[in-house]
N, C-alpha and C positions, 0 to 999 in steps of 0.2 A: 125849780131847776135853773141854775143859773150859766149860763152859754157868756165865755171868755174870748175875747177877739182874740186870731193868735198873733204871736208878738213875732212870725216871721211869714216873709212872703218869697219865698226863695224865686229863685234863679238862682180824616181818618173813617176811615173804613178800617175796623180791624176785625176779622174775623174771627169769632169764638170757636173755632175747631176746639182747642184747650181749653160754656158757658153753658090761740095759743092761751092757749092758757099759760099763764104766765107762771113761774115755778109749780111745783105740786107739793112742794115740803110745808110745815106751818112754816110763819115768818118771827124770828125771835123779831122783840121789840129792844134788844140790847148787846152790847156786843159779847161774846162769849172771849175764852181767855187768851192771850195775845199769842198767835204764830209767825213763820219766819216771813217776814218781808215787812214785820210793822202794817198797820190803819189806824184806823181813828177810833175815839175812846167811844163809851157808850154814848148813844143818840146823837152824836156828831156826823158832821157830814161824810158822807164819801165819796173821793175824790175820784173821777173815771176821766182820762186823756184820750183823747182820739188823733193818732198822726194820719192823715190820708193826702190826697190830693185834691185839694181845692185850685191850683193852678200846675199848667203844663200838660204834657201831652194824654193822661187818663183825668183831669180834673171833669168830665163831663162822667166816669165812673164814682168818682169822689160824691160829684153830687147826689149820685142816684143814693149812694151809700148813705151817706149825711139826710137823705130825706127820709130814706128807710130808719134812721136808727132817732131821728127825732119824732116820726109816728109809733114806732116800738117805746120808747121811753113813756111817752105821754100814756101808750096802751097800756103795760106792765104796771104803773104808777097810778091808774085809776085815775090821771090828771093832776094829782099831787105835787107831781114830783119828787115823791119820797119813795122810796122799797124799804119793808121793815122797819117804819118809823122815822128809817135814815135818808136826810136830804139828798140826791144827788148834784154834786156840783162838778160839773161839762166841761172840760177846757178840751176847745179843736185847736188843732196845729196844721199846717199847710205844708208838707212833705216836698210838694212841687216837682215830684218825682226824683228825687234829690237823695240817696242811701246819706250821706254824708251827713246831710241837714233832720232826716228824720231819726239817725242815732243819736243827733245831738238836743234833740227835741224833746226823746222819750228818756236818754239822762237827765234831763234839766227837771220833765215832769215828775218824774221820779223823785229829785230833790227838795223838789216843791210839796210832796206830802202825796201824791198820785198811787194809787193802788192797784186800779186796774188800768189795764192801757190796752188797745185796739186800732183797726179800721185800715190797714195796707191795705192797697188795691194793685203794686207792682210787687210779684214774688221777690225781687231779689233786694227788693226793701222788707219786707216781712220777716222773711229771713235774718236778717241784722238787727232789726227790732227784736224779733222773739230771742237771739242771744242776748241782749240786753237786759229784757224780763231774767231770762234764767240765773244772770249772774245778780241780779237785785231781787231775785223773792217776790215777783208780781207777777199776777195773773193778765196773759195775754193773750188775747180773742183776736185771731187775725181778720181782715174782711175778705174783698173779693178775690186775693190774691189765689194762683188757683195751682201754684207748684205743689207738686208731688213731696216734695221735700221734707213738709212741716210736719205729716206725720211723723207721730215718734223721735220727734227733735228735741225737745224735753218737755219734763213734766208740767212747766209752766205757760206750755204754747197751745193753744186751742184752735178753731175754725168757725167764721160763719158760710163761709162759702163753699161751693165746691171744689174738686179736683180735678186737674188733668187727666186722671185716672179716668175718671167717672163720666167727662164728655166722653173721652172715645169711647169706653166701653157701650155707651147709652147708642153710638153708630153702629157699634157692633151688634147691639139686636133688632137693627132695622131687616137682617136675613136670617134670622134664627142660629142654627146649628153652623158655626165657623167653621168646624172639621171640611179641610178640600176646600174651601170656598177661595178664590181668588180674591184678592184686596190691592189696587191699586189706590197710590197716595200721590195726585196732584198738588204740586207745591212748588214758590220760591226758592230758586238757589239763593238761601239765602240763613240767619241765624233762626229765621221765626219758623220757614218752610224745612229744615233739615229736622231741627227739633220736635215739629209734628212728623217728620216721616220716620223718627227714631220713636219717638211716641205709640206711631200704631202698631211700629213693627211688634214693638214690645207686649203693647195691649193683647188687638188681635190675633197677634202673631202667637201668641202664650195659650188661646182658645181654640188653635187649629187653622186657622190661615196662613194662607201664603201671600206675604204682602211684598208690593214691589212698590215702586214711586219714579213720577215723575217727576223732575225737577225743571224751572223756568227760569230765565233770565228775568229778574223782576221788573227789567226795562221793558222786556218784550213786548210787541207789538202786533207782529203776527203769530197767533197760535197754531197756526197749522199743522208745523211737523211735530206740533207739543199733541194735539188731539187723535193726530192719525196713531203717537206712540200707545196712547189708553184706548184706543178702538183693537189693533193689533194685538192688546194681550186678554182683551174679551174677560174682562173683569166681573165677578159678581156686584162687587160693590166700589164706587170710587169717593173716596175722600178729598176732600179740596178743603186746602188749606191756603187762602191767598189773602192778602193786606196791602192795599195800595189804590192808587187813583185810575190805576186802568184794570180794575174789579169788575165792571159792567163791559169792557172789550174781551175781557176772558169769556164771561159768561154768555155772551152773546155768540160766540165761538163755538162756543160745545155744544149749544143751543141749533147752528145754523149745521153745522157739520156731523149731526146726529148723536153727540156722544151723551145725551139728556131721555132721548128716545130707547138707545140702546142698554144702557145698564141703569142700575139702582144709584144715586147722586146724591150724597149727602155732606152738606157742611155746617159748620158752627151758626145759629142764630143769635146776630150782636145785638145790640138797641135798637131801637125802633128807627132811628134817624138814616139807620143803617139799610133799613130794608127795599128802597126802590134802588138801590146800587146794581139787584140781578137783576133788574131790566123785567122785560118779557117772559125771563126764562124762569123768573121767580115764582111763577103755578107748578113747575115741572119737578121742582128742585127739593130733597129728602131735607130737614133740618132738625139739630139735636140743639134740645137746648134747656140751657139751665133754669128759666123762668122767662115768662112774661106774661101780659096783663090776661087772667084769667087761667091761667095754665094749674094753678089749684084747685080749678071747679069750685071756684067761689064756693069755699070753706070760711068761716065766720073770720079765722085771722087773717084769711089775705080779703074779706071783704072788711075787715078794722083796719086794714093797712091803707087799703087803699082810699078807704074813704077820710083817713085821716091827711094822706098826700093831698088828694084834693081840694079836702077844706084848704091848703096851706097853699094853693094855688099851682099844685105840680100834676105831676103824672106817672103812674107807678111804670118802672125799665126793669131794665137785664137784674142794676144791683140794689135796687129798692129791697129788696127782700134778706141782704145779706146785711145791711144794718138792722135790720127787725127783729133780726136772727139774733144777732148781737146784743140789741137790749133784753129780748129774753134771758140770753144766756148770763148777761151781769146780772141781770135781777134775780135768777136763780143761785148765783152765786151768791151776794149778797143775802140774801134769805139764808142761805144756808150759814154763812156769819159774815160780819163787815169787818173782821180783823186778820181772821186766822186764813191766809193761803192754802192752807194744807186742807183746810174745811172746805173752801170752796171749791178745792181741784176734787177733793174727794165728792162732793154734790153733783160737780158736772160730768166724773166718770160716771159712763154707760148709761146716764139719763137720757131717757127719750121724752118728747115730747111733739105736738099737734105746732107745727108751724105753718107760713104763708103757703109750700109746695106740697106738705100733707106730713107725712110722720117723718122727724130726725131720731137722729140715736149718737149720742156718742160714743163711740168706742172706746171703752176703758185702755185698751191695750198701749196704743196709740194717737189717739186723741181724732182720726177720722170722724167726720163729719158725716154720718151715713144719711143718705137723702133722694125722694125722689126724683129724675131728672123726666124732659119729655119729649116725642118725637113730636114734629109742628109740620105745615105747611102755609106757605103764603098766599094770599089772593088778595088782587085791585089790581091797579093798572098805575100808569105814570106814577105821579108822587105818593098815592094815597096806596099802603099794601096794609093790609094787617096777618096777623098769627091765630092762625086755627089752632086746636088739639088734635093729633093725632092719636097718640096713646100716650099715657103715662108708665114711664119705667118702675118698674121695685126698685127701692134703693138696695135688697140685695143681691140683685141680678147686676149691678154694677159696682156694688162693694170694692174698692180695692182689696188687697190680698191680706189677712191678717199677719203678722208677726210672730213667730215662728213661738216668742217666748214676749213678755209685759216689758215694754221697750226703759222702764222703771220701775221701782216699788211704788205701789199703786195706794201705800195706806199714810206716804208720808215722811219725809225724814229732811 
């Protein structure tokens, strides 16, 4: 496998409120007969592009991604380097958080002979990638990006990661039965906090809740008249959705002034870098989260994953597992043929498979990524906290909503 430096380098506390057997089919040793989007002839290489972020403001998600999907590769590939025969050859690009830079990336890739293409970690680069795939005939496997949107976007867009969908819903059955239950949404006046407060309303609010929301000045300094507002409406459960440098004075806040003691408190669990930001208050505190180290119960492929990260000097995060996800899913495609698009879209509809957080599925319908997520809590002190298990979610107790009708023809055209 051959790894291309990319030929651009363009020009945090974030809270994740919104966070294997390798195929199963035989593996042709050749390629089958040519479909739309062009590859490569028989036993030639296959060319796989990755746009992510290696610099700029998620380049610390990029890497988790890029370390997940070089232990995924090596795993799939038996160390080869090849799936089916066929060499994989790697070219990363650096996105930089940049839409502009990363549609001009995955055109160029594209031009360059690229067949499949992958690895956003900001939704609203993903987005403009996966248009790109659809109007060129290539298969595109998004990463961590975690918009609602990609389902059912077209039939050439897929997912390693989860949904916005899927965190909240995953909060929502930290109290079971939603009908009547009260849901206050602590959050940022702001694009990131309205967003999650439209979010829940939609989620929970769709399962029988009555959600309300707080909203904060992101400058804010003193919480007080913010905590006496979610004491006053005596919430079942409160959501916190906050991003910024005064993360540990929030939470110190609802901590001192009871609102931790008083109701059920759950927010997003980010990377691990992330975790001594709640202070104190981070034993008290509910957390939904999309992965982290050991949240699979050490199942054989999150123990391949991560002892592959290790060897390589890293440490398995939030998005280590959404590249893993990734190389399975090329190499299933692949397997299924290294030419024809329409083969491989048709392989990865409704395939399930044993990944890093336990069983995926894809939904034919749509392209949803169905998957387990988990409930977690913190313990340590000062700098040192780590992630327990609390429970693991069914991926269909968080399922987004199917599709009324197959968001395309599912056999091809």
């Amino acid at each position: 496998m051959r790894s291309v430096s990319p030929r651009r380098l363009g020009a945090g506390l974030a809270a994740a409120a919104l966070a294997a057997a390798a195929a199963g089919c035989a593996s042709p040793t050749s390629a089958s007969g040519g479909g739309s989007g062009g590859g490569p002839a028989a036993s030639a290489d296959v060319k796989i592009g990755i746009i992510t972020a290696k610099s700029g403001p998620f380049a610390s998600y990029g890497a988790e991604y890029l370390a997940g999907l070089t232990a995924g590769l090596d795993y799939v590939t038996h160390g080869t380097g090849k799936v089916a025969g066929h060499k994989i050859d790697l070219t990363v690009e650096d996105d930089a958080d940049n839409p502009t830079t990363a549609v001009s990336e995955a055109k160029d890739l594209i031009g360059q002979g690229v067949t499949l293409i992958g690895g956003s970690v900001d939704s609203a680069i993903a987005l403009q990638v996966a248009a790109v795939a659809a109007q060129n005939k290539v298969l595109d496997i998004a990463g961590p990006a975690a918009t609602d949107k990609l389902d059912g976007l077209n039939r050439y867009t897929f997912r390693s990661g989860r949904e916005s969908y899927q965190d909240i819903a995953t909060a929502g059955t930290f109290v079971g039965d939603l009908t009547g239950k009260k849901v206050v949404v602590l959050a940022q006046n702001s694009e990131f906090g309205t967003a999650n407060a439209t979010g829940v309303k939609a989620v929970l609010g769709a399962k029988g809740a009555a959600v309300s929301s707080v909203l904060v000045p992101p400058t804010a300094t003193d919480f007080t008249p913010f905590t006496q507002q979610v004491l006053a409406a005596h919430p079942d459960l409160l959501f916190v959705a906050w991003a910024g440098s005064n993360a540990t004075q929030l939470w110190t806040a609802l901590d001192q002034q009871g609102v931790l003691s008083a109701t059920q408190v759950v927010t997003g669990l980010a990377n691990t870098a992330t975790y001594p930001a709640t202070g104190p208050a981070g034993s008290k505190i509910e957390f939904l989260a999309h992965y982290f180290a050991g949240a699979g119960g050490n199942n054989p492929i999150e123990a391949a994953m991560t002892a592959n990260v290790r060897k390589a000097g890293g440490t398995v995060d939030l998005f280590t597992p959404d590249g893993f996800t990734a190389a399975q899913m090329f190499a299933h495609a692949i397997e299924a043929d290294p030419v024809s698009v329409d083969k491989q879209i048709k392989a990865l509809e409704g395939w399930s498979f044993q990944g890093v957080a336990g069983q995926y599925t894809v939904r034919a319908a749509d392209h949803a990524l169905l998957q387990p997520e988990f409930q977690a809590k913190l313990s340590g002190a000062g700098t040192a906290w780590t992630a327990q298990l609390v429970k693991s979610v069914d991926p269909a107790a968080i399922a987004p909503p199917p599709p009324a009708a197959p968001a395309w023809p599912t056999s091809g055209s």
